[in-house]
N, C-alpha and C positions, 0 to 999 in steps of 0.2 A: 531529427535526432539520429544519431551515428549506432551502429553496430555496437559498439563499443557500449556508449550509454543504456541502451535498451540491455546488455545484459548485464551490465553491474545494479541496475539499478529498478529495471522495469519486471524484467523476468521473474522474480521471486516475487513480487506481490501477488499476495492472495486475498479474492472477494471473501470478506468472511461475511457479512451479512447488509442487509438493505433493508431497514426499517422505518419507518415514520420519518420520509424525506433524511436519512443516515444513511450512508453507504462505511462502512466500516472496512478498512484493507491491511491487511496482516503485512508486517515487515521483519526482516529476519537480524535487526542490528538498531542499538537508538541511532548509530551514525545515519544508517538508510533513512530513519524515523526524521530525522532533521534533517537532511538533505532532500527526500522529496519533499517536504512542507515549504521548503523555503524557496527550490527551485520549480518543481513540477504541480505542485497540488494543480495550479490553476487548470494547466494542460489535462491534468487525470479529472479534475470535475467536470470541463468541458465533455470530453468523450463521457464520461457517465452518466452526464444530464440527455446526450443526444442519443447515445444507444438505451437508455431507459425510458426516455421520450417523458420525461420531468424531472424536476432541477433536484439535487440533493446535496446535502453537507455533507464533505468528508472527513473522516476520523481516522488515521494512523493508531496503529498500535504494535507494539514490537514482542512477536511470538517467543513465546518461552521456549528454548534448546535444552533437548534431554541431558541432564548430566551426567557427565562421562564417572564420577567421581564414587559413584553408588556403585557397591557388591549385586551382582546377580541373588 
């Protein structure tokens, strides 16, 4: 994986939680949201199944961004 990819795409995921074989990963765009599922999931379950040391299903979700649009 290039420099490049790991920071458009890797760096901003966040573990949000790991529940009953679920690992759920916070993404900041539906594009990111569809672009890892379709290219990377497999690569991100692998390393989470080995660094958790048991397999789990992942779940994308795409984190809500404060609105800029709202009065203090």
């Amino acid at each position: 994986m290039t420099r490049a990819t790991y920071d458009a795409w890797i760096r901003q995921i966040l573990l949000l939680s790991v529940e009953e074989g679920r690992a759920t990963l916070g993404v900041r765009s539906p594009a990111a949201k569809a672009w890892l599922e379709n290219r990377l999931a497999r690569v991100l379950q692998r390393t989470l199944d080995r660094r958790l040391d048991t397999p789990v299903e992942l779940a994308f979700v795409v984190l809500e961004s404060p609105s800029t649009d709202e009065e203090p």
